[in-house]
N, C-alpha and C positions, 0 to 999 in steps of 0.2 A: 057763588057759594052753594045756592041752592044745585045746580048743576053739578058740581062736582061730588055733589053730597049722592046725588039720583045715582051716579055713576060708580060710587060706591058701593051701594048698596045692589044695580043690576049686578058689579062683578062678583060682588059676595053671595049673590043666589047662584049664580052660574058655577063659583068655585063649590058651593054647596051641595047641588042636585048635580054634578060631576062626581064630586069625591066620595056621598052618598051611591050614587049606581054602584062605581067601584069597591065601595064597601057590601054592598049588599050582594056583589058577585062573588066575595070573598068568603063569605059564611056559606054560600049556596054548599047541596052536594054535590061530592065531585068523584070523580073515579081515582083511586089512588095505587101506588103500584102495590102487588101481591108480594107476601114476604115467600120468600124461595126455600127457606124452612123454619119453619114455625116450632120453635122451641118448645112452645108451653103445651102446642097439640102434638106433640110428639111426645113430650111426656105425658102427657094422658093416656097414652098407649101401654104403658110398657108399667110391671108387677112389682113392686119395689121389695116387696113381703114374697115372692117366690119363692117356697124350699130350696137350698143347695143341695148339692149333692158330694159327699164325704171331699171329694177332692178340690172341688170348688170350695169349699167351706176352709180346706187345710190352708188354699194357693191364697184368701183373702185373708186371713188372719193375718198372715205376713206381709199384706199389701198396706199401704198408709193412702190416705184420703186427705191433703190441707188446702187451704188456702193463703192465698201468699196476696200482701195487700202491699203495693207500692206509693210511696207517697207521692210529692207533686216533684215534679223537674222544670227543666228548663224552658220549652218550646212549648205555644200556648195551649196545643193539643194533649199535653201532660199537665197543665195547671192541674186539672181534678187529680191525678193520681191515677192508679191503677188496678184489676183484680185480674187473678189467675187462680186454676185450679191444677194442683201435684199430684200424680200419680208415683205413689215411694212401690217400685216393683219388688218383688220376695227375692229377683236375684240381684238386685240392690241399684240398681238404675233409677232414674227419677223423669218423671216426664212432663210437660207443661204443658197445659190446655188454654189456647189464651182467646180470648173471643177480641181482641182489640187492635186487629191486622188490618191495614189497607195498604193499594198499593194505588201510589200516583198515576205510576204509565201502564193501569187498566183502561183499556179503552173509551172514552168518552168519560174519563173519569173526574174532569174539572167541570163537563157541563151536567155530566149527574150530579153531584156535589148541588150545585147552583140551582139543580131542579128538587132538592130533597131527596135523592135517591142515592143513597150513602151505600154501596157496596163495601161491606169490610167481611172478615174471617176468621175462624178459628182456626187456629196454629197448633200443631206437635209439633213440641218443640226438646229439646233436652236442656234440662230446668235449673241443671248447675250454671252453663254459662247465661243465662237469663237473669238468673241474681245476681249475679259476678257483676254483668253490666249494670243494672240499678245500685247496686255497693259503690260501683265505682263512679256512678256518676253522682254522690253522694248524696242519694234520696233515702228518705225512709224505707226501713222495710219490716214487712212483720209477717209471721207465719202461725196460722193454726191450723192443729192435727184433729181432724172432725172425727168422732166418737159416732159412727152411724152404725146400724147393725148390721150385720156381716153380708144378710140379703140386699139393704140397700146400697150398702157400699157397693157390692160387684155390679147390680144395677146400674146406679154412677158410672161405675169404671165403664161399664157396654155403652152407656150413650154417650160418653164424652168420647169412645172410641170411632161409634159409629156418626157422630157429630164429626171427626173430624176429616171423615174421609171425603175426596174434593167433590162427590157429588153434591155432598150436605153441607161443606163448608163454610158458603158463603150464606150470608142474610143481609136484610136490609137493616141500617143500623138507626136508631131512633136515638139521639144526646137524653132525651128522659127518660124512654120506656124501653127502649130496650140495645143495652151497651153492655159494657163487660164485666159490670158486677150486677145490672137487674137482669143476664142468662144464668149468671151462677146463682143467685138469688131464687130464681123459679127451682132449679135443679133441687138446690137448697129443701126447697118450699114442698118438691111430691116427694122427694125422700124421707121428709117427715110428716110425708100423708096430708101434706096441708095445714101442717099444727103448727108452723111456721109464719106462715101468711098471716092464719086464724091469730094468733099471739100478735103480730106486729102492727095488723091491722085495729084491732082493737085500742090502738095506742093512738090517739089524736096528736098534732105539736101545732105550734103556733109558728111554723114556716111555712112558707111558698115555693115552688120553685126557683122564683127570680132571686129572692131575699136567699137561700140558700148557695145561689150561682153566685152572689154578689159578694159573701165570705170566701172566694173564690179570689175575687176578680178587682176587688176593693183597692189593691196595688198595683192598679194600672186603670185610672179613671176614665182615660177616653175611650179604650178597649170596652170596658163595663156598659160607658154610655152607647156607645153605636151598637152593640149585641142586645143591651135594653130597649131600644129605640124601637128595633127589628121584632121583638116579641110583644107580641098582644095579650088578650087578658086570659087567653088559656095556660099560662104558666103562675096566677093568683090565685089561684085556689089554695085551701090551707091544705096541708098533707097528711096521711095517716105515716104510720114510721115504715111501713113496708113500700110505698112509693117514696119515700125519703131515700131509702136505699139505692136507687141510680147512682149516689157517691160511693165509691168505695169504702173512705171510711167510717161512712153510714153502714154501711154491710159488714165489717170487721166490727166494728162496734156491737151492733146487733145482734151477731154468731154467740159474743161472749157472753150477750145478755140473756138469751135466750131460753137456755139452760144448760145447766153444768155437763148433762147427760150428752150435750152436742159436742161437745167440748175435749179432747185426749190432755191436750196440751196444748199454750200457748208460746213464742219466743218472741222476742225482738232482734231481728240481725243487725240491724243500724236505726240509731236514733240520731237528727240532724238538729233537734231545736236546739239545745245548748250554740251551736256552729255561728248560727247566722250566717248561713251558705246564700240563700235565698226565701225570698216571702213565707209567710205559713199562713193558711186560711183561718178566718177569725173562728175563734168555737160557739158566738153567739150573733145572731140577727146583728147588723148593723145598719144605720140610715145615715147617708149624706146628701141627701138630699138639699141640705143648706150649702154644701160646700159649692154644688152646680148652681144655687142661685146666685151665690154670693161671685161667684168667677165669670155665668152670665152676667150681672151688675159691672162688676169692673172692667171684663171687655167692651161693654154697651158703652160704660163712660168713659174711656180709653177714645173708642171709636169718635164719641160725640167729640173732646176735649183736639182727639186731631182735626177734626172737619170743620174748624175754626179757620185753621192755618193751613192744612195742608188736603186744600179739598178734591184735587185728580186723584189722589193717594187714598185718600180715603175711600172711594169713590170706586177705586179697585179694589181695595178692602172687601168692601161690602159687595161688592161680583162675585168675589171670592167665595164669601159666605152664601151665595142664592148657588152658587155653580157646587157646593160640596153640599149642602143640603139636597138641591136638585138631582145631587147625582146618589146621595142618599135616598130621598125621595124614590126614588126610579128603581132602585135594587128594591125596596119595600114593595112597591109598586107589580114589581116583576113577581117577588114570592108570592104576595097576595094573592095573586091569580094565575100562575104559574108552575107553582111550586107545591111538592107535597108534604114541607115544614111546614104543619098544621100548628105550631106554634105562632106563627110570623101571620096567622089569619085570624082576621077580627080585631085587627089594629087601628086604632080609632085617632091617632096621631095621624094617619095621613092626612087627614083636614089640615092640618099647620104645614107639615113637610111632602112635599110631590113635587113629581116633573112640573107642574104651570110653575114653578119658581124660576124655571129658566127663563120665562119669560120676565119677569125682574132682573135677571143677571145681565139679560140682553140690553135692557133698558139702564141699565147700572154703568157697562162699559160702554156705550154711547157717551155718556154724561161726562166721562174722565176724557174724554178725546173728545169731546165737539163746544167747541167757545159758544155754544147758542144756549140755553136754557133750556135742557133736557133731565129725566130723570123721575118724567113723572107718574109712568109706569112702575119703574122700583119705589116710588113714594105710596102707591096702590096698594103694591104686594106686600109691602113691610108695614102696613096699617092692616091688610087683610089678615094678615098672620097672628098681627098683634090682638084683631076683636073677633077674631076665633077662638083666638088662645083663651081669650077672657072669656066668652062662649061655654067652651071647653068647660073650664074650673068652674063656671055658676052651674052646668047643668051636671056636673059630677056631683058637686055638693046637693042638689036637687031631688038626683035619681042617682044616691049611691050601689044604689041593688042591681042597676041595666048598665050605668059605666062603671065597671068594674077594675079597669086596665090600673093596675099602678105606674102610673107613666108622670107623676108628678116633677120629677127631676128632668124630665124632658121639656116639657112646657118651666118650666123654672129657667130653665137656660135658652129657651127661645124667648120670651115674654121680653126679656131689658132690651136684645138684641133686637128686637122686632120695633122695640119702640124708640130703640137708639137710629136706627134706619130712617124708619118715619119722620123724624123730627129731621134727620138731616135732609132728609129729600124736600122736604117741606120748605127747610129753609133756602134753599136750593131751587125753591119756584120761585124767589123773591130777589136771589142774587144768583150771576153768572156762577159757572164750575173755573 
């Protein structure tokens, strides 16, 4: 007893001053790639208040300025929705500025992706069949006519021209900082000299980024959980309403609150909630956190309640569970230190879930195929997990100020599973598989 006790405790230092290096290689600086054009220092450049001159003054008066806000569709790259910017020409053409272009078969374009180097683009495009296709795929849609002054508008109109030409097209895309409504948001922000920002910023809320994603994401739980799992504690910070605006309809919202003076006119093209086409994002904070304990708990006992009767079976069950973990683990593992999703850094969950899981998986499918008493490697691992996990929650509640991560519904769903494992493997030193 006393042995096995020792041997617990050397693999739990080991798994410990492991997962710590790894984390502390994580937070380190690192070189990260150059954005290829910098939106916000480019607006810095350019006179939003410049005199026109007679004929410029005549050609923008007939020009329109909107934005067109698309709600959410189908594929889960569309859950958030959408933003674009209209250009209504004087000789009656309409044009679409859309920052939310990527193309799959760019070059290295799945293992940029996986590195954090999200090549996407601004599209001209013509703006009629743009809406035609959101109408038709029966999303929300809405538009407003911004009320800017005649110098900032034509300003607008030059950089989204000169934005969209293919030297300037491309940038690096950021899911929080910078996507297709926080470009048009900044645009937004030096057209009105900053009084945009100033106004929005002064505005505190009681969201987070994750808690914001999760009104999102809440009708598709496992989706939610593995994207949550991935994200560390730089997405818990509380928000002011001008970094809430990465949503779209944070940013359509916003324009209208703003002031009236931003404002020409608003419409709606299509409204879908009455339909019941598909999901709609909650309009407030939501926590289920109980529901991941409660379905951790029932799987746990599920598991335990088969490992009575059907113990090979189980036995691959729970491989199952170190081998998708593990290979969870290991894509964390990868961004951590790999990757320039500075989101997915500073993840304090990999102490529960990482590649040494496979080494339990390994020990796991032994045990379903060998008549000897084996298993007691995965009885290790699924106790190590289990008093980390506990670890974990005493020293969150301890030192709420330095673990910050909201990663509660994570350890909720590992914790029964981890201790539903342990007791089987346990019992499993005492009788044959």
């Amino acid at each position: 007893m006393l042995s096995a006790m020792k041997r617990l405790v050397v693999s739990l230092l080991f798994l410990t001053v492991t997962l710590c290096s790894i984390f502390s290689f994580s937070v380190g600086e690192r070189q990260v790639q150059e954005q290829p054009f910098d939106s916000e220092q480019e607006l810095a450049k350019i006179d939003f208040s410049k005199e026109l001159a007679p004929n410029q003054l005549d050609w923008v008066k007939l020009a329109t300025l909107s934005l067109l806000t698309v709600g959410s569709g189908d594929p889960l790259y569309s859950w958030f929705g959408h933003s674009a910017l209209i250009i209504g020409q004087p000789s009656g053409g309409e044009v679409m500025y859309d920052y939310g272009v990527f193309d799959p078969d760019q070059k290295n374009f799945y293992l940029n992706f996986a590195r954090g180097r999200m090549y996407y683009s601004v599209w001209e495009s013509a703006a009629a069949w743009r809406i035609e296709e959101a109408l038709n795929e029966k999303r929300d849609v809405k538009l407003i006519e911004l009320a800017l002054t005649p110098e900032a508008k034509l300003a607008t109109i030059r950089f989204l021209q000169n934005n969209a030409k293919e030297e300037n097209s491309t940038y690096l895309y950021h899911f929080y900082y910078d996507n297709c409504a926080t470009r048009i948001r900044d645009i937004l922000n030096a057209a009105t000299d900053g009084a945009f920002r100033s106004w929005a910023e002064a505005q505190t809320t009681t969201s987070s980024y994750r808690q914001l994603v999760q009104r999102y994401l809440s009708h598709s739980p496992a989706v939610f959980w593995v994207l949550d799992f991935l994200q560390g504690k730089t997405i818990d910070k509380k928000l002011n309403r001008y970094e809430e605006m990465f949503l779209p309809e944070s940013l359509y919202q916003a324009v209208l609150d703003f002031s009236p003076s931003l404002v020409k006119s608003s419409e709606i093209l299509q409204d879908t909630s009455a339909s019941d086409i598909r999901f709609r994002a909650h309009t407030k904070n939501v926590n289920h956190d109980w529901a991941y304990a409660l379905f951790g708990c029932m799987l746990a006992l599920l598991l335990f309640v088969l490992g009575k009767r059907f113990k090979r079976t189980t036995s691959l069950l729970f491989a199952l569970l170190l081998l998708a973990f593990g290979i969870l683990g290991s894509v964390l593992l990868f961004m951590m230190t790999f990757s320039d999703m500075d989101m997915t850094w500073f993840n304090e969950t990999i102490i529960l879930v990482n590649p040494l899981l496979f080494i339990g998986m390994g020990s796991a499918l032994v045990a379903a195929f060998s008549k000897k008493k084996q298993g007691i490697l995965a009885k290790r691992t699924f106790q190590g997990m289990f008093v980390l996990g506990i670890a974990l929650v005493v020293t969150k509640g301890l030192l709420p100020t330095v673990l910050v991560q909201d990663n509660l519904k994570v350890i909720l769903l590992l914790l029964p599973l981890s201790l539903s494992g342990a007791a089987f493997y346990g019992r499993s030193d005492r009788k044959e598989l």
